[in-house]
N, C-alpha and C positions, 0 to 999 in steps of 0.2 A: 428635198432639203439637204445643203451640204451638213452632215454629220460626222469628222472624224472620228478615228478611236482616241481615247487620250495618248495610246501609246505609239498611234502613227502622228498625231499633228502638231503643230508648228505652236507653242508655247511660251507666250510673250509676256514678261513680267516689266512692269514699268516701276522703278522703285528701287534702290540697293539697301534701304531699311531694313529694320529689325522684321516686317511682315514679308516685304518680297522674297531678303532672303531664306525665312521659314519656309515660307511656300518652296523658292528652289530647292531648298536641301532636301525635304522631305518627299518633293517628288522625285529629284534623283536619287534619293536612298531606294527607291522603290522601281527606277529602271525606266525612268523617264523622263524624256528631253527637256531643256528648256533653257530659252537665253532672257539674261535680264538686262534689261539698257537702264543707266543712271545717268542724269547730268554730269555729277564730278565728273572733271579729269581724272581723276585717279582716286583711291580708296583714302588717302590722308588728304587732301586737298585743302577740307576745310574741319575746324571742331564739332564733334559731333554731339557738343552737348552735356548733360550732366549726366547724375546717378539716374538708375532707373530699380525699382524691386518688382523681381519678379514671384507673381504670386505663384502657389501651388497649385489653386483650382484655375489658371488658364495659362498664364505664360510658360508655366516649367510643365505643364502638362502637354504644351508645343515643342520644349523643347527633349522631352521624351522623345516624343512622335519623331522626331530630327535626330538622337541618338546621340544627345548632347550635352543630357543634362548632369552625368558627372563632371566634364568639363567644365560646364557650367559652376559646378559647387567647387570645384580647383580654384577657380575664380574670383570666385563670389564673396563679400563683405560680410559677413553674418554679424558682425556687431554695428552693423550699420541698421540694423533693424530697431537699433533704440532710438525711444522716439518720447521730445519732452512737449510739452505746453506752456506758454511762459507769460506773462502779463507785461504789461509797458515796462514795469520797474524792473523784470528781469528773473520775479519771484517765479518759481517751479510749481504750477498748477497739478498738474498730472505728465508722469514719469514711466514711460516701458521700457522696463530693461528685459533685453528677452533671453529667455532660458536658455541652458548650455544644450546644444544641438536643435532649436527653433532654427527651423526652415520653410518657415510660411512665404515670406518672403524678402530672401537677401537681397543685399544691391549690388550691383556692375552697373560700372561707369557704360556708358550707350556706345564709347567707341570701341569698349573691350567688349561688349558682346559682338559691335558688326565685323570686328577681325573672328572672334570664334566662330561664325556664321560664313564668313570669307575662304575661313581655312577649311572650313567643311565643304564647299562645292570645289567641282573639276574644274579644272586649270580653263582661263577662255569663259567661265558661264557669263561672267558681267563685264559688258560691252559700253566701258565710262566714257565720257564724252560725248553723250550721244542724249539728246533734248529732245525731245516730244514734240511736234507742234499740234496735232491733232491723229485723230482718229477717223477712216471714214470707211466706207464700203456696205455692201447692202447687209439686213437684216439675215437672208438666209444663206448666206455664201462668206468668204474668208476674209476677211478686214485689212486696213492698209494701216499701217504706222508712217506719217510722213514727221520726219525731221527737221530742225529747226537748220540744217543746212542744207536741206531738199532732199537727201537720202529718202530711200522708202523701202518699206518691207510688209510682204505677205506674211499675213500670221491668220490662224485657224481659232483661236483665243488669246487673247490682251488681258490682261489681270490690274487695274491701276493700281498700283502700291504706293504713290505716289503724292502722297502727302493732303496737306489740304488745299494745298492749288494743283489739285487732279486737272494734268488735262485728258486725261479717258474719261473723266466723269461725265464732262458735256456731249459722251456718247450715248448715255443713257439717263440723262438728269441735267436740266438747266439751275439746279440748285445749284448756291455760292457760299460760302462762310460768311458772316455779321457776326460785327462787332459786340460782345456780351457787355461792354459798359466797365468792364473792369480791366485796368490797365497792370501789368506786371514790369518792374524795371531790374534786370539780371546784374547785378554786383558780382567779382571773380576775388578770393581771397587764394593766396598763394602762401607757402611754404609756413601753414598755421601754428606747428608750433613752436618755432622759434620767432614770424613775425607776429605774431597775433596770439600770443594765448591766453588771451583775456576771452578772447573772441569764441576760442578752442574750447575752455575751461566750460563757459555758457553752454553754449553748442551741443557737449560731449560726441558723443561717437557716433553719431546715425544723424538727425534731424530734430530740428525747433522750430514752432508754430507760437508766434503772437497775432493778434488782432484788439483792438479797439473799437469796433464798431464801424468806421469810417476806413481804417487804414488797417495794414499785413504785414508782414512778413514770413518767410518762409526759408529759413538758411538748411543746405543739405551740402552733408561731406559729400565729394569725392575721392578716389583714390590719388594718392601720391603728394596728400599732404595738402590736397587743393580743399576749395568749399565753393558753394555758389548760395549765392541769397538773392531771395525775389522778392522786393519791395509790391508790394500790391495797394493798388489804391482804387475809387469809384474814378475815374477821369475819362474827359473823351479823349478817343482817338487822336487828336491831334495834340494833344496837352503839350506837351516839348514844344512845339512852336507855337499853339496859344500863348504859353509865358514869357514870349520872346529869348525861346532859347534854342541852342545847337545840342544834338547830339554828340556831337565832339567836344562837346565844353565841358568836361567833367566835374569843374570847376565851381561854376555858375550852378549844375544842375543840381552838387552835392548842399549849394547852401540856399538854393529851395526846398531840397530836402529837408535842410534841419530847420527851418520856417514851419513845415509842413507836419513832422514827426516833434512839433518841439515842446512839447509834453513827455517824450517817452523819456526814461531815465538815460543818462550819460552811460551808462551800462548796454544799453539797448540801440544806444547812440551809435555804439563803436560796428554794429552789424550793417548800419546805413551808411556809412562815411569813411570807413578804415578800408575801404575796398583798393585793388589793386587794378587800377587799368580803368577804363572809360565806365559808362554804362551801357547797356542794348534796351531799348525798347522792345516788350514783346506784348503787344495787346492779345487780350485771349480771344479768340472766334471759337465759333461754332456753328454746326448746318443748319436747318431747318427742324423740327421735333413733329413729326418723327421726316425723316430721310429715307425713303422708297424709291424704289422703282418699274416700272414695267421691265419681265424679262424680255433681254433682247442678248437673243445666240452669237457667242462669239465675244461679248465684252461682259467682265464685272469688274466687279471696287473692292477691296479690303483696306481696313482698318481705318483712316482719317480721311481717306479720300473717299471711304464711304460713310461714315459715323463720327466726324470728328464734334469731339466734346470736349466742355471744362474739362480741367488738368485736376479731377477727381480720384485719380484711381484706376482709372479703365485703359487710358490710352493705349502703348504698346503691347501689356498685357493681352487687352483685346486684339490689335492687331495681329500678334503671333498666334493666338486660338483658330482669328478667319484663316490665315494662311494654313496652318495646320488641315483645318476642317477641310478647306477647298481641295489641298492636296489630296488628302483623303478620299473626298469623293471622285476626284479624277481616276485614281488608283483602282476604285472600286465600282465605275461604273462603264456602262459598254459603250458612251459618246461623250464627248465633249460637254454636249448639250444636257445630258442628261445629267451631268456632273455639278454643272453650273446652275440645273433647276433645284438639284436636292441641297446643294450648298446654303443659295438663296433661301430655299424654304425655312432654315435652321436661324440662319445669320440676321437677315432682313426684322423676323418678329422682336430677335434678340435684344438686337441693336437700339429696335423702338422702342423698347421697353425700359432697356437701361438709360436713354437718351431723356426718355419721359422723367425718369428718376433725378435724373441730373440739371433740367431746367431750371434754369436762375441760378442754378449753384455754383455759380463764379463769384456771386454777393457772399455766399456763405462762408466764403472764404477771410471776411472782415468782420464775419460778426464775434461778437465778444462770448466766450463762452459760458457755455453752459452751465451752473457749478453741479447741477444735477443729473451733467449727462457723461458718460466715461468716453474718450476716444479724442482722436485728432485730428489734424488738419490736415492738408492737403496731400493727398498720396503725390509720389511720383509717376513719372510716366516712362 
Protein backbone atom coordinates (compact mmCIF):
# COMPACT_ATOMS: atom_id res chain seq x y z
CA UNK A 1 0.00 0.00 0.00
CA UNK A 2 1.33 3.48 -1.00
CA UNK A 3 1.92 5.04 2.55
CA UNK A 4 4.03 8.25 2.65
CA UNK A 5 5.41 10.07 5.65
CA UNK A 6 3.63 13.26 6.22
CA UNK A 7 6.74 14.75 6.14
CA UNK A 8 8.02 13.33 2.71
CA UNK A 9 4.58 13.59 0.72
CA UNK A 10 3.04 15.85 -1.65
CA UNK A 11 0.17 17.79 0.48
CA UNK A 12 -2.68 19.18 -1.40
CA UNK A 13 -5.13 21.68 0.16
CA UNK A 14 -8.16 22.68 -1.98
CA UNK A 15 -9.52 25.86 -0.36
CA UNK A 16 -7.76 29.29 0.51
CA UNK A 17 -10.59 29.65 3.45
CA UNK A 18 -10.42 30.19 6.85
CA UNK A 19 -9.99 26.07 7.21
CA UNK A 20 -7.44 25.41 4.49
CA UNK A 21 -5.52 27.94 5.49
CA UNK A 22 -5.40 26.78 9.25
CA UNK A 23 -4.49 23.47 8.17
CA UNK A 24 -1.38 25.22 5.91
CA UNK A 25 -0.19 27.27 8.57
CA UNK A 26 -0.13 24.84 11.23
CA UNK A 27 1.47 22.20 9.34
CA UNK A 28 4.30 24.55 8.11
CA UNK A 29 4.67 25.90 11.49
CA UNK A 30 5.60 22.35 12.23
CA UNK A 31 8.00 21.62 9.07
CA UNK A 32 5.86 20.54 6.74
CA UNK A 33 5.13 21.03 3.11
CA UNK A 34 2.11 21.97 1.45
CA UNK A 35 0.56 23.76 -1.54
CA UNK A 36 -2.86 25.16 -1.49
CA UNK A 37 -4.84 25.81 -4.88
CA UNK A 38 -7.83 28.40 -4.81
CA UNK A 39 -10.15 29.63 -7.53
CA UNK A 40 -9.48 33.29 -6.98
CA UNK A 41 -7.26 35.04 -9.16
CA UNK A 42 -5.74 36.52 -6.39
CA UNK A 43 -6.42 37.02 -2.62
CA UNK A 44 -8.67 40.40 -3.09
CA UNK A 45 -10.49 39.27 -6.13
CA UNK A 46 -13.81 39.11 -4.65
CA UNK A 47 -15.46 40.17 -0.91
CA UNK A 48 -14.98 37.82 1.45
CA UNK A 49 -17.87 38.26 3.36
CA UNK A 50 -18.92 39.57 6.90
CA UNK A 51 -18.07 39.26 10.58
CA UNK A 52 -17.37 36.10 11.91
CA UNK A 53 -16.60 35.22 16.15
CA UNK A 54 -14.38 33.24 16.96
CA UNK A 55 -15.15 31.07 19.85
CA UNK A 56 -12.54 30.09 22.44
CA UNK A 57 -13.39 26.39 22.65
CA UNK A 58 -12.71 25.79 18.88
CA UNK A 59 -11.66 28.53 16.53
CA UNK A 60 -9.03 30.52 18.80
CA UNK A 61 -8.18 27.13 20.03
CA UNK A 62 -6.95 26.69 16.16
CA UNK A 63 -5.59 29.54 16.03
CA UNK A 64 -3.14 28.88 19.00
CA UNK A 65 -2.22 25.80 17.42
CA UNK A 66 -1.21 28.32 14.22
CA UNK A 67 0.63 30.86 16.67
CA UNK A 68 -1.75 33.32 15.91
CA UNK A 69 -3.90 34.07 18.30
CA UNK A 70 -2.45 37.25 19.68
CA UNK A 71 -2.52 38.67 16.32
CA UNK A 72 -5.82 37.57 16.31
CA UNK A 73 -6.74 39.69 19.49
CA UNK A 74 -4.58 42.96 17.72
CA UNK A 75 -7.49 42.48 15.51
CA UNK A 76 -10.31 41.46 16.96
CA UNK A 77 -13.77 43.58 17.79
CA UNK A 78 -14.35 42.68 21.35
CA UNK A 79 -17.32 45.05 21.66
CA UNK A 80 -18.72 43.42 18.69
CA UNK A 81 -19.60 40.67 21.21
CA UNK A 82 -22.85 42.56 22.15
CA UNK A 83 -25.56 41.16 21.23
CA UNK A 84 -29.58 42.41 21.53
CA UNK A 85 -32.93 40.63 20.71
CA UNK A 86 -35.50 42.83 19.40
CA UNK A 87 -39.13 42.47 18.58
CA UNK A 88 -41.03 43.83 15.16
CA UNK A 89 -41.53 47.40 17.05
CA UNK A 90 -37.90 47.52 17.69
CA UNK A 91 -38.41 46.96 21.71
CA UNK A 92 -35.12 45.41 23.46
CA UNK A 93 -36.00 41.80 24.58
CA UNK A 94 -32.76 40.77 25.91
CA UNK A 95 -29.34 42.59 25.90
CA UNK A 96 -25.43 41.20 26.30
CA UNK A 97 -23.16 43.60 26.84
CA UNK A 98 -20.10 41.90 27.56
CA UNK A 99 -17.74 42.38 30.29
CA UNK A 100 -14.45 44.40 30.08
CA UNK A 101 -11.80 41.79 28.72
CA UNK A 102 -14.73 38.79 27.51
CA UNK A 103 -12.89 36.95 25.00
CA UNK A 104 -15.18 34.14 24.43
CA UNK A 105 -15.67 35.26 21.27
CA UNK A 106 -14.72 38.51 19.35
CA UNK A 107 -15.31 39.24 15.81
CA UNK A 108 -13.10 39.91 12.54
CA UNK A 109 -14.41 40.67 9.63
CA UNK A 110 -13.59 36.98 7.41
CA UNK A 111 -11.36 39.05 4.91
CA UNK A 112 -9.09 40.26 7.98
CA UNK A 113 -8.76 36.94 9.23
CA UNK A 114 -7.78 35.28 5.47
CA UNK A 115 -4.88 38.17 5.14
CA UNK A 116 -3.81 37.20 8.83
CA UNK A 117 -3.81 33.45 7.72
CA UNK A 118 -2.13 34.80 4.17
CA UNK A 119 0.51 36.61 6.03
CA UNK A 120 1.25 33.62 8.11
CA UNK A 121 2.31 30.98 5.28
CA UNK A 122 5.57 31.08 2.89
CA UNK A 123 5.67 33.11 0.07
CA UNK A 124 4.20 30.76 -3.12
CA UNK A 125 2.00 28.33 -0.55
CA UNK A 126 -1.43 29.35 -2.58
CA UNK A 127 -1.42 28.60 -6.05
CA UNK A 128 -4.89 31.24 -7.21
CA UNK A 129 -6.28 30.69 -10.28
CA UNK A 130 -6.37 27.37 -10.26
CA UNK A 131 -10.10 25.40 -10.14
CA UNK A 132 -10.63 21.85 -9.44
CA UNK A 133 -12.33 19.90 -11.90
CA UNK A 134 -12.11 16.62 -10.12
CA UNK A 135 -10.27 14.21 -8.18
CA UNK A 136 -9.17 10.69 -9.47
CA UNK A 137 -6.76 7.91 -9.02
CA UNK A 138 -6.93 4.60 -7.31
CA UNK A 139 -7.74 3.88 -3.59
CA UNK A 140 -4.22 2.64 -2.72
CA UNK A 141 -1.62 4.78 -4.64
CA UNK A 142 -1.23 8.84 -5.12
CA UNK A 143 -4.29 10.75 -6.50
CA UNK A 144 -4.58 13.21 -9.49
CA UNK A 145 -5.99 16.81 -9.18
CA UNK A 146 -7.10 17.68 -12.77
CA UNK A 147 -7.83 21.29 -13.45
CA UNK A 148 -10.53 23.20 -14.89
CA UNK A 149 -7.82 24.16 -17.64
CA UNK A 150 -6.43 20.54 -18.02
CA UNK A 151 -3.27 21.11 -15.76
CA UNK A 152 -2.86 18.03 -13.44
CA UNK A 153 -1.08 17.28 -10.45
CA UNK A 154 0.19 14.23 -8.34
CA UNK A 155 -0.56 14.57 -4.76
CA UNK A 156 -0.02 11.72 -2.00
CA UNK A 157 -3.27 13.62 0.10
CA UNK A 158 -5.97 16.26 -1.13
CA UNK A 159 -7.60 17.86 1.87
CA UNK A 160 -11.04 19.61 0.30
CA UNK A 161 -11.32 22.75 2.07
CA UNK A 162 -13.42 23.80 -0.45
CA UNK A 163 -16.66 24.93 0.50
CA UNK A 164 -19.96 23.55 -0.01
CA UNK A 165 -19.66 22.79 -3.58
CA UNK A 166 -16.51 20.44 -2.74
CA UNK A 167 -15.36 19.00 -5.65
CA UNK A 168 -13.11 16.51 -3.66
CA UNK A 169 -16.08 15.56 -1.95
CA UNK A 170 -17.53 13.38 -4.90
CA UNK A 171 -14.20 11.39 -4.12
CA UNK A 172 -15.43 10.05 -1.30
CA UNK A 173 -19.24 10.86 -0.98
CA UNK A 174 -21.92 11.37 -3.73
CA UNK A 175 -23.70 13.55 -1.05
CA UNK A 176 -24.88 17.28 -2.14
CA UNK A 177 -26.22 20.20 -0.13
CA UNK A 178 -30.41 20.87 -0.10
CA UNK A 179 -32.04 23.27 0.19
CA UNK A 180 -33.23 23.88 4.17
CA UNK A 181 -36.65 25.83 3.14
CA UNK A 182 -35.20 28.95 4.48
CA UNK A 183 -34.31 31.77 2.31
CA UNK A 184 -31.71 34.63 3.62
CA UNK A 185 -31.49 37.97 1.54
CA UNK A 186 -27.85 40.05 2.50
CA UNK A 187 -28.57 43.99 2.66
CA UNK A 188 -24.91 45.96 2.79
CA UNK A 189 -25.12 49.29 5.07
CA UNK A 190 -22.19 51.67 4.52
CA UNK A 191 -20.59 54.48 6.53
CA UNK A 192 -23.43 53.91 9.50
CA UNK A 193 -22.84 56.45 11.48
CA UNK A 194 -23.04 59.37 9.69
CA UNK A 195 -25.56 57.67 7.10
CA UNK A 196 -27.69 55.66 9.08
CA UNK A 197 -27.77 56.28 12.74
CA UNK A 198 -31.03 55.38 13.31
CA UNK A 199 -30.00 52.15 11.99
CA UNK A 200 -26.48 52.27 14.25
CA UNK A 201 -28.32 53.60 17.46
CA UNK A 202 -30.80 50.02 17.06
CA UNK A 203 -28.10 47.87 16.30
CA UNK A 204 -25.48 49.06 18.74
CA UNK A 205 -22.02 47.56 18.62
CA UNK A 206 -22.00 43.81 17.86
CA UNK A 207 -25.39 42.31 16.50
CA UNK A 208 -29.45 42.27 16.52
CA UNK A 209 -31.78 39.35 16.16
CA UNK A 210 -35.77 39.80 15.37
CA UNK A 211 -38.12 37.14 14.43
CA UNK A 212 -41.96 36.92 14.16
CA UNK A 213 -42.69 33.59 13.72
CA UNK A 214 -42.78 33.63 9.84
CA UNK A 215 -40.00 36.19 9.11
CA UNK A 216 -35.99 37.33 10.59
CA UNK A 217 -33.71 39.25 10.56
CA UNK A 218 -30.27 39.37 11.43
CA UNK A 219 -28.15 42.75 11.32
CA UNK A 220 -24.22 42.24 12.22
CA UNK A 221 -21.61 45.13 12.29
CA UNK A 222 -18.57 44.92 10.53
CA UNK A 223 -15.52 46.73 10.56
CA UNK A 224 -15.01 50.14 9.00
CA UNK A 225 -18.24 51.45 9.75
CA UNK A 226 -19.88 48.87 7.45
CA UNK A 227 -23.10 46.43 8.65
CA UNK A 228 -24.60 43.53 6.85
CA UNK A 229 -28.39 42.48 7.57
CA UNK A 230 -30.01 39.11 6.52
CA UNK A 231 -33.49 39.23 5.91
CA UNK A 232 -34.73 35.57 6.53
CA UNK A 233 -37.87 34.25 5.54
CA UNK A 234 -39.55 30.35 5.01
CA UNK A 235 -39.50 30.82 0.74
CA UNK A 236 -38.55 28.55 -1.91
CA UNK A 237 -35.67 28.56 -3.65
CA UNK A 238 -36.73 30.21 -6.33
CA UNK A 239 -38.79 33.08 -4.69
CA UNK A 240 -36.99 36.20 -6.62
CA UNK A 241 -38.27 34.74 -9.78
CA UNK A 242 -41.46 33.22 -8.46
CA UNK A 243 -42.54 36.90 -7.82
CA UNK A 244 -41.73 37.97 -11.11
CA UNK A 245 -38.68 39.60 -10.08
CA UNK A 246 -34.80 40.34 -10.89
CA UNK A 247 -32.17 40.20 -8.65
CA UNK A 248 -30.92 43.46 -9.99
CA UNK A 249 -34.09 45.16 -9.38
CA UNK A 250 -33.39 46.45 -5.95
CA UNK A 251 -36.13 48.36 -6.41
CA UNK A 252 -39.11 46.10 -7.10
CA UNK A 253 -37.49 43.73 -4.55
CA UNK A 254 -37.32 46.38 -1.62
CA UNK A 255 -41.19 47.16 -2.08
CA UNK A 256 -42.03 43.48 -1.80
CA UNK A 257 -40.22 43.63 1.04
CA UNK A 258 -42.11 46.12 2.68
CA UNK A 259 -45.55 44.05 1.58
CA UNK A 260 -44.00 41.25 3.11
CA UNK A 261 -42.30 42.85 6.63
CA UNK A 262 -45.41 45.23 6.56
CA UNK A 263 -46.36 44.82 10.23
CA UNK A 264 -42.90 45.48 11.55
CA UNK A 265 -42.44 49.03 12.96
CA UNK A 266 -41.09 51.98 10.67
CA UNK A 267 -38.13 51.60 13.12
CA UNK A 268 -37.38 48.03 12.07
CA UNK A 269 -38.39 49.13 8.60
CA UNK A 270 -35.26 51.17 8.25
CA UNK A 271 -32.98 47.60 8.55
CA UNK A 272 -34.92 46.18 5.41
CA UNK A 273 -34.93 49.09 3.12
CA UNK A 274 -32.21 51.76 4.00
CA UNK A 275 -29.71 49.34 2.65
CA UNK A 276 -27.01 50.51 0.30
CA UNK A 277 -26.50 48.74 -2.93
CA UNK A 278 -28.48 45.75 -4.46
CA UNK A 279 -29.43 42.72 -2.51
CA UNK A 280 -27.74 38.77 -2.70
CA UNK A 281 -29.67 36.05 -2.43
CA UNK A 282 -28.33 33.44 -0.25
CA UNK A 283 -30.57 30.33 0.39
CA UNK A 284 -29.20 28.26 3.37
CA UNK A 285 -28.02 24.47 2.39
CA UNK A 286 -26.98 21.83 4.10
CA UNK A 287 -25.63 18.02 3.86
CA UNK A 288 -27.33 15.07 4.65
CA UNK A 289 -27.49 14.37 8.81
CA UNK A 290 -25.54 12.76 9.57
CA UNK A 291 -22.68 13.24 6.52
CA UNK A 292 -20.18 10.07 6.58
CA UNK A 293 -18.04 8.43 4.87
CA UNK A 294 -15.97 5.37 4.08
CA UNK A 295 -12.26 5.93 4.60
CA UNK A 296 -10.52 6.14 1.57
CA UNK A 297 -6.45 6.85 1.71
CA UNK A 298 -5.26 9.80 0.19
CA UNK A 299 -8.42 12.17 0.16
CA UNK A 300 -10.52 13.89 3.14
CA UNK A 301 -13.02 17.01 3.68
CA UNK A 302 -12.84 19.58 6.31
CA UNK A 303 -15.16 21.95 7.45
CA UNK A 304 -18.42 22.64 4.90
CA UNK A 305 -17.35 20.65 2.29
CA UNK A 306 -17.48 18.06 4.90
CA UNK A 307 -20.37 19.10 7.57
CA UNK A 308 -21.89 21.96 6.07
CA UNK A 309 -24.74 23.27 8.27
CA UNK A 310 -27.24 26.05 9.27
CA UNK A 311 -25.47 29.26 10.05
CA UNK A 312 -25.94 28.32 13.80
CA UNK A 313 -22.73 28.88 15.39
CA UNK A 314 -20.59 26.09 14.23
CA UNK A 315 -19.42 27.09 10.79
CA UNK A 316 -15.81 28.38 10.54
CA UNK A 317 -15.45 27.85 13.98
CA UNK A 318 -15.68 24.24 13.12
CA UNK A 319 -13.72 24.46 10.11
CA UNK A 320 -10.54 25.84 11.67
CA UNK A 321 -10.86 23.06 14.80
CA UNK A 322 -10.86 20.12 11.63
CA UNK A 323 -7.90 21.91 9.97
CA UNK A 324 -6.12 22.25 13.20
CA UNK A 325 -6.92 18.60 14.34
CA UNK A 326 -5.88 17.20 10.77
CA UNK A 327 -2.74 19.19 10.98
CA UNK A 328 -2.13 17.77 14.01
CA UNK A 329 -2.31 14.30 13.40
CA UNK A 330 -0.30 14.51 10.28
CA UNK A 331 2.47 16.01 12.57
CA UNK A 332 2.07 13.37 14.85
CA UNK A 333 1.76 10.39 12.98
CA UNK A 334 4.17 8.03 11.02
CA UNK A 335 1.93 7.96 7.42
CA UNK A 336 -0.33 9.85 5.85
CA UNK A 337 -2.91 7.25 6.19
CA UNK A 338 -2.67 6.96 9.51
CA UNK A 339 -3.17 10.53 10.10
CA UNK A 340 -6.11 10.81 7.97
CA UNK A 341 -7.73 7.56 10.07
CA UNK A 342 -7.18 9.05 13.51
CA UNK A 343 -8.33 12.59 12.24
CA UNK A 344 -11.46 10.96 10.86
CA UNK A 345 -12.15 8.98 13.97
CA UNK A 346 -12.43 12.38 16.05
CA UNK A 347 -14.04 14.71 13.27
CA UNK A 348 -16.70 12.26 11.53
CA UNK A 349 -18.62 11.24 15.13
CA UNK A 350 -18.19 15.03 15.92
CA UNK A 351 -19.55 16.51 13.18
CA UNK A 352 -22.80 13.80 13.34
CA UNK A 353 -23.53 14.70 16.31
CA UNK A 354 -23.55 18.48 16.20
CA UNK A 355 -25.22 18.12 12.79
CA UNK A 356 -28.00 15.99 14.55
CA UNK A 357 -28.24 18.96 17.02
CA UNK A 358 -28.77 21.44 14.40
CA UNK A 359 -31.55 19.79 11.94
CA UNK A 360 -34.28 21.99 11.09
CA UNK A 361 -32.62 24.75 12.82
CA UNK A 362 -32.58 27.07 9.93
CA UNK A 363 -36.75 27.53 10.97
CA UNK A 364 -35.37 28.36 14.33
CA UNK A 365 -34.17 31.14 13.07
CA UNK A 366 -37.90 32.91 12.76
CA UNK A 367 -39.29 31.73 15.58
CA UNK A 368 -40.68 34.20 17.93
CA UNK A 369 -39.03 34.05 21.18
CA UNK A 370 -38.96 32.65 23.95
CA UNK A 371 -39.78 34.90 26.99
CA UNK A 372 -38.61 32.19 29.27
CA UNK A 373 -35.59 31.23 27.51
CA UNK A 374 -32.19 33.48 27.98
CA UNK A 375 -29.85 33.61 24.66
CA UNK A 376 -29.98 34.64 20.86
CA UNK A 377 -30.11 34.14 17.55
CA UNK A 378 -28.13 33.26 15.02
CA UNK A 379 -24.27 33.03 15.60
CA UNK A 380 -21.99 34.02 13.09
CA UNK A 381 -19.94 32.03 10.96
Amino acid sequence: MHAPTPSSARISIIGAGPGGLTCARVLQRHGIAVTVYDRDPDAHSRNQGGSLDLHDDDGQLALREAGLLEEFFALARFEGQEMRRLDRAGNVLDHHVPDEGETAAPEIDRGQLRDLLLRSLTEGTVQWGRTLDSVSGPDNGSRTLTFVDGATVETDLVIGADGAFSRVRPAVSPATPAYTGVGFLEAWFDDMETAHPEVSELVGKGSAHAADGKRGLFAQRNSGGHMRVYLMQCVPADWIAAHGLRPEDTEAIRAHLLREYADWSPRMLRLITDNDGPYVDRPLLALPVPHTWEHSPGVTLLGDAAHLMPPLGVGVNLAMLDASELALALVHSATVDDAVRRYESAMLPRSAAIARSLEGGAQSLLDLPDPDEQGFGPARR
